[in-house]
C-alpha atoms as one frame of an Amber mdcrd trajectory, in Angstrom:
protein
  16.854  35.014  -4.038  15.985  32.112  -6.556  12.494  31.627  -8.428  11.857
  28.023  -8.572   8.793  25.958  -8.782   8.286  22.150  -8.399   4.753  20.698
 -10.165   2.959  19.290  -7.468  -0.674  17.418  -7.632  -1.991  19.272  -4.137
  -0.861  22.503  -4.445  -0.030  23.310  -7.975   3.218  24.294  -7.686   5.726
  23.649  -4.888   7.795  27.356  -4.828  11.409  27.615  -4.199  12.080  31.533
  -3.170  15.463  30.900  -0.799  18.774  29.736  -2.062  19.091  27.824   1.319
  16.042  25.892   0.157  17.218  25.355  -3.324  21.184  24.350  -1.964  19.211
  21.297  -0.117  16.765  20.465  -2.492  20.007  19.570  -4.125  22.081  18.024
  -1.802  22.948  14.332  -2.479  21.696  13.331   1.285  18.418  14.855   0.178
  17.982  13.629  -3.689  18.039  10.156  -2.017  14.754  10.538  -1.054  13.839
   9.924  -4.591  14.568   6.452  -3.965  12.243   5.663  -0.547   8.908   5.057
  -0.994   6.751   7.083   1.218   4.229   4.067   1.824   6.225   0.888   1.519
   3.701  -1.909   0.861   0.445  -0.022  -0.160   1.262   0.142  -3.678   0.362
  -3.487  -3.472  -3.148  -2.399  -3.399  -2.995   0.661  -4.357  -1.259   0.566
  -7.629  -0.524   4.404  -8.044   0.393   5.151  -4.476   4.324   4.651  -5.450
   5.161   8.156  -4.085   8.591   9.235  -2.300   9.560  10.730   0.677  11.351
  13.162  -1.705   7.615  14.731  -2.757   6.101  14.481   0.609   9.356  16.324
   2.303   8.850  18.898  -0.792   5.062  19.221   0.501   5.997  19.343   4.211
   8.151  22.309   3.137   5.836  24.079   0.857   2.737  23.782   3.537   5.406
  25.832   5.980   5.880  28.252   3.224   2.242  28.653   2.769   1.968  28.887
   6.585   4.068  32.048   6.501   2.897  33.425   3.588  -0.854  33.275   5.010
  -0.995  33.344   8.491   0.199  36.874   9.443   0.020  35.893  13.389   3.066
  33.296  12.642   4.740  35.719  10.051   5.019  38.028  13.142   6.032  35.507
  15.480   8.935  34.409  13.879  11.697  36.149  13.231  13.876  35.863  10.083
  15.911  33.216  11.208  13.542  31.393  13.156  11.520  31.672   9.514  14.498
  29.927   8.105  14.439  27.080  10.727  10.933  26.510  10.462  11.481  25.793
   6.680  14.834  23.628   6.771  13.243  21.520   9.215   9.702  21.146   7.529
  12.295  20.039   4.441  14.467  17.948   6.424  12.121  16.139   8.437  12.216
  13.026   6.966  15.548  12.837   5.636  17.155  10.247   8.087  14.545   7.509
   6.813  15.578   4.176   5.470  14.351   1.908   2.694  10.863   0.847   3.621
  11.261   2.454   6.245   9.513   1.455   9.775   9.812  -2.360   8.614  13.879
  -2.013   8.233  14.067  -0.020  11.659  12.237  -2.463  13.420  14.491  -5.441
  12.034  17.922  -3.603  12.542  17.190  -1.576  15.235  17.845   2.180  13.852
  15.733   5.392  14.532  14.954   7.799  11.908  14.874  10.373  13.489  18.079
   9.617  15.451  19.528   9.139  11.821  17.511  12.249  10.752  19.369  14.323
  13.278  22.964  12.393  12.527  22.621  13.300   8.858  22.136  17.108  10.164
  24.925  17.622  12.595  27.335  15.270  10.538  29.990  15.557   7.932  27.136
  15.627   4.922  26.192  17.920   2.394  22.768  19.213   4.207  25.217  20.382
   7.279  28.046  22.015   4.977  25.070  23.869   3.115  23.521  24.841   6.501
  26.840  25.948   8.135  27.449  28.027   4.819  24.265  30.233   5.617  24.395
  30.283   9.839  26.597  28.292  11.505  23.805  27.795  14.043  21.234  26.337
  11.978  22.221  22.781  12.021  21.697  22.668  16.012  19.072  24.692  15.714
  17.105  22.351  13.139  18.037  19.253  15.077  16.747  20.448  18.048  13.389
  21.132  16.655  13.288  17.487  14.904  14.182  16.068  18.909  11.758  18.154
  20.660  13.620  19.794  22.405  11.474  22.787  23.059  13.760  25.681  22.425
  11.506  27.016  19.386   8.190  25.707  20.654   6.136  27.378  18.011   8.282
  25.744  15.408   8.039  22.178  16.869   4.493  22.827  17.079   4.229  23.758
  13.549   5.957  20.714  12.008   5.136  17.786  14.977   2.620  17.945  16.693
  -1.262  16.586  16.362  -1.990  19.164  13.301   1.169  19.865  11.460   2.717
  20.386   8.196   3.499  17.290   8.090   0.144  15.920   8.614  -1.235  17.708
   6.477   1.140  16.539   4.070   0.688  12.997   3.849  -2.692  12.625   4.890
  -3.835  14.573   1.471  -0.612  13.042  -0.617  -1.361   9.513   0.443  -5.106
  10.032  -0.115  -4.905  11.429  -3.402  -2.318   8.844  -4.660  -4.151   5.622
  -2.997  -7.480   7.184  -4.701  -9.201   7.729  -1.538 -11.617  10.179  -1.019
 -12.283  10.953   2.572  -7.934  12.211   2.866  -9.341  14.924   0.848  -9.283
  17.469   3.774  -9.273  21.661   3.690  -5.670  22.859   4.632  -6.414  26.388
   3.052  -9.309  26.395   5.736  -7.315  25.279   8.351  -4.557  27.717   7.908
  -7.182  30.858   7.394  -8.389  29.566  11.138  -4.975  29.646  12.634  -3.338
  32.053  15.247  -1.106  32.476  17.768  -1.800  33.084  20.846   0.794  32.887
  23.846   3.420  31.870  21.700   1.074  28.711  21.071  -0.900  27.789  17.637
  -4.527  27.816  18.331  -7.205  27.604  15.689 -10.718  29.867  15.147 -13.576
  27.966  16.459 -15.287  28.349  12.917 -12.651  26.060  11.634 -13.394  23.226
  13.588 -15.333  21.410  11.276 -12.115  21.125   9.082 -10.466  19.873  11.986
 -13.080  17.330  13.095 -12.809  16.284   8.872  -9.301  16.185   9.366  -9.106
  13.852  12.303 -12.074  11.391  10.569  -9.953  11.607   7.762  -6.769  10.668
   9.736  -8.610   7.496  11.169 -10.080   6.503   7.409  -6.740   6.247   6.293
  -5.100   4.278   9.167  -8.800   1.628   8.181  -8.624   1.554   5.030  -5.120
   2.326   3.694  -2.251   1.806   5.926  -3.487  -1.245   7.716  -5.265  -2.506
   5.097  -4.674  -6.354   5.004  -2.220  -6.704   2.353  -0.510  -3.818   2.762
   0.018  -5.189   5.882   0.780  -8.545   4.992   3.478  -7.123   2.315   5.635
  -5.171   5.192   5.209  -8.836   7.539   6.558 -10.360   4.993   9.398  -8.011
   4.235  10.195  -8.228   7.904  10.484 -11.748   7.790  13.025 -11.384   4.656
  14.868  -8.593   7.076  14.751 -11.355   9.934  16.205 -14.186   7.996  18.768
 -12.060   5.818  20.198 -10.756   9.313  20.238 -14.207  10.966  22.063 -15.548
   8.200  24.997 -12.767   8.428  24.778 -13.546  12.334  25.716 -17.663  11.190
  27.912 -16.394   8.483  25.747 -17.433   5.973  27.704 -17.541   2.634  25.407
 -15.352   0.420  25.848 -14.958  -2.766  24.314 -11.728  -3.000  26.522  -9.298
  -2.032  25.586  -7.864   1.427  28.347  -6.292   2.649  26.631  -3.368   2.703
  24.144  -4.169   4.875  26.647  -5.426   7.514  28.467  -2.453   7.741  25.451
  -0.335   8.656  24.292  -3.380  11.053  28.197  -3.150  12.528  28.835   0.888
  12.449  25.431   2.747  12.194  27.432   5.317  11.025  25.533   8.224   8.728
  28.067   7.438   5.658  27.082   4.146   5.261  23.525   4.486   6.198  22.599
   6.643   3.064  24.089   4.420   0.829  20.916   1.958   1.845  17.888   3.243
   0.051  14.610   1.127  -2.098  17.089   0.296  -5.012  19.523  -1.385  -2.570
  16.571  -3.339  -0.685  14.936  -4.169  -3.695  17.913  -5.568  -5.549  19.001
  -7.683  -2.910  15.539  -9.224  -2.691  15.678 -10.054  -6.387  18.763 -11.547
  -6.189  17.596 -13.743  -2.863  15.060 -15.940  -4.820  18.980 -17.709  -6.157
  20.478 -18.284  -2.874  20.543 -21.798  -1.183  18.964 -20.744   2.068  15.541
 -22.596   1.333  13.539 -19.977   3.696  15.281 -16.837   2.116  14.901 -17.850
  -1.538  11.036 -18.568  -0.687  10.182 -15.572   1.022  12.149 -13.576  -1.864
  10.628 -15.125  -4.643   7.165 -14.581  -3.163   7.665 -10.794  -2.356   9.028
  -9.964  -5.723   6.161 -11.620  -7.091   3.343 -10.993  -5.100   2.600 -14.144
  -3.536   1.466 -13.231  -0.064   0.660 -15.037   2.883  -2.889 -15.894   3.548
  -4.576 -14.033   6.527  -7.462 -14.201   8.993  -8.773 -11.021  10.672  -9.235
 -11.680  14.685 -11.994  -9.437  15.491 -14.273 -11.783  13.102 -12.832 -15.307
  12.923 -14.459 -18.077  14.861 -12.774 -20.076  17.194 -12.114 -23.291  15.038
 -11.114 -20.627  12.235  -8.065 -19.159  14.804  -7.487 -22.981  15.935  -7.028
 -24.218  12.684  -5.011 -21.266  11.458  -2.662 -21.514  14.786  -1.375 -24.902
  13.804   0.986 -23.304  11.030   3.172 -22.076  14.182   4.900 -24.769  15.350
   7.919 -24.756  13.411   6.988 -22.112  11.162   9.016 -18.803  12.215   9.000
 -17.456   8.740   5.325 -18.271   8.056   3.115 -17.537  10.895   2.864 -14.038
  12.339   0.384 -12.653  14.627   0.688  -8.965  13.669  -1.084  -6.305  15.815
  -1.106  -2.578  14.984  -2.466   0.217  15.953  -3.044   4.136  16.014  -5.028
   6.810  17.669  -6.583   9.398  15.390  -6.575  12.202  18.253  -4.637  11.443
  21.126  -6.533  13.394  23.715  -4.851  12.256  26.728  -0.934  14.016  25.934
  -0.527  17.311  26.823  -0.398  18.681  23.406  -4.073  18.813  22.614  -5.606
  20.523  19.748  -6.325  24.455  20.978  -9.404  26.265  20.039 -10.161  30.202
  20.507 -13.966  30.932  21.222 -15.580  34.366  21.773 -14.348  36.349  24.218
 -10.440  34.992  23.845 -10.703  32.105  25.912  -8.847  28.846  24.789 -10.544
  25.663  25.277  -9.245  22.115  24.253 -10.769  20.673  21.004 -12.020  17.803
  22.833 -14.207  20.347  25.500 -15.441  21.891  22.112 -16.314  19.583  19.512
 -19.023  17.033  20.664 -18.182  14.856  18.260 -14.542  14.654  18.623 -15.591
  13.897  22.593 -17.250  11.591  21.052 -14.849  10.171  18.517 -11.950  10.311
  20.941 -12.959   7.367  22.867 -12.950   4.837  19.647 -10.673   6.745  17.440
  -7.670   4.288  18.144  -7.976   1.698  15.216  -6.559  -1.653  16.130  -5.667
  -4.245  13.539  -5.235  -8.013  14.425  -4.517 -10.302  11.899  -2.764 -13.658
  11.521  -0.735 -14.217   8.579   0.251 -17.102   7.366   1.249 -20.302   4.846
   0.488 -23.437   5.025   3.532 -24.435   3.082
């Protein structure tokens, strides 16, 4: 039994009560989280949103704590070891991630959470730790990160369309982007949750908190994480990922060293993976605006100092706008992109829809209840089309 306590912004403190908890915490695999950003190119906008995957995967863990400590139907549920998988994986969730994350996966072709799981059954700290207290609990935790349903109330609890994790970053990101409307009521939620067939279900007097939540989840997708230059900052690091790996497929002489970087392109292997974090990414980039490659040392020097691409936004451009604009393609790989993004709010049509417990214990879908998610549903995918691009 340890008594620990992280400061945290959203909750006050973030408590440590398990020596399990505290053994990963500390774990190099897990410290490198420091050096991810949680939302790669919104601090480009939003100046103070330069939180890590480090504090979210802190916040992931204490929501699951607070879960447990405050709703006494999944306190029951559980058993003690279950209790302990529930809060290694809320921890662990994101520790497989890369630098900048989606924008590098994309490029180089690797899955977090395929990496997440690697990292948990390999030869790392985080499994050595695990082993030390079950010898089960690495398998265990991976299966929960892969869905693969064999603790369903667990999986439920950290992935799924209202879960620690959520809950997490929507109020992390909000409050460190400055936006108000991320500013939702976990203790609310959690006082209207239950279990009920081995399911999580919520009170229908909570709903409003969930309806805020899922408005809130759509607000942020508008306004924060496909806001235009935010956007524009991850193209553009994309196109640095594209060039830097078609140079090592030409043998490009660099003379940055990026040896590195091929071995993870060449093995994949967990090893050399977490040796690649923000720092790495970042330093490379720096060193790019000297190289000879023209395009490399361009796109370089204009990421590290903020000197985006221009962009037009589809849905309102006029025709000879978008014609004019589309000229930049020919020939320009690097400095045209048509980027197109986008994300549902509340996916009503998968199976895993929001529960909700009216009087006389019958379980309806959210959607069947709430009039205005019904109503939301059908319009809360946002969809972003832009053109970026240079005219030099």
């Amino acid at each position: 039994m340890v008594n620990k306590v992280f400061r945290d912004p959203l909750y006050g403190y973030v408590r440590v009560n398990d020596e399990i908890i505290d053994e990963l915490i500390n774990t190099s695999e897990f410290q490198r989280l420091r050096r991810i950003k949680q939302l790669c190119g919104v601090s480009m906008v939003f100046h103070m949103a330069d939180h890590t995957r480090f504090s979210h995967s802190l916040g992931a863990y204490e929501l699951a704590r607070e879960v447990l400590e405050k709703v006494k139907d999944v306190d029951n549920e559980l058993t003690d070891y279950e209790k302990t998988v529930f809060l290694c994986s809320a921890l662990l969730h994101d520790i497989g991630h890369g630098p900048y994350s989606h924008s590098f996966e994309k490029i180089f072709k690797i899955n977090h959470e395929i990496m997440t799981i690697n990292i948990i059954l390999g030869d790392t700290s985080i499994n050595k730790t695990l082993k030390k207290y079950d010898a089960r609990l690495p398998k265990d935790i991976a299966s929960v990160i892969n869905h693969e349903h064999k603790f369903p109330l667990i999986e439920q609890l950290v992935s799924s369309q209202l879960d620690v994790d959520r809950m997490d970053y929507l109020k992390r990101d909000a409050y460190f982007t400055g936006a108000q409307f991320g500013d939702i009521d976990i203790e609310k939620i959690l006082r209207g949750m239950l279990v009920k067939d081995k399911k999580i279900v919520f009170k229908y007097n909570c709903v409003p908190n969930i309806e805020d939540y899922l408005m809130s989840r759509y607000h942020m997708y508008y306004q924060v994480y496909f806001h235009p230059v935010s956007r524009c900052f991850e193209v553009m690091l994309e196109m640095i990922y594209e060039r830097w790996y078609e140079l090592i497929k030409i043998g490009y002489p660099f003379k940055t060293d990026v040896s590195l970087l091929i071995d993870v392109i060449d093995k994949k292997d967990v090893d050399t993976y977490l040796k690649i974090d923000d720092v790495y990414v970042n330093g490379c980039i720096q060193q790019f605006q000297y190289e000879d490659d023209p395009i490399i040392k361009d796109l370089a020097y204009r990421l590290f100092n903020r000197k985006l691409f221009s962009h037009i936004d589809l849905k309102y451009a006029t025709d000879s706008e978008v014609e004019k604009v589309k000229q930049f393609k020919n020939n320009k790989k690097y400095y045209y992109k048509e980027d197109v993004v986008s994300k549902s709010a509340y996916d009503y049509q998968i199976d895993e829809q929001i529960k909700i417990l009216i009087p006389g214990d019958k379980e309806v879908d959210l959607l069947e209840f709430s009039p205005i998610v019904k109503a939301f549903s059908k319009s809360s995918k946002y969809t972003s089309r832009l053109i970026y691009y240079s005219e030099i």
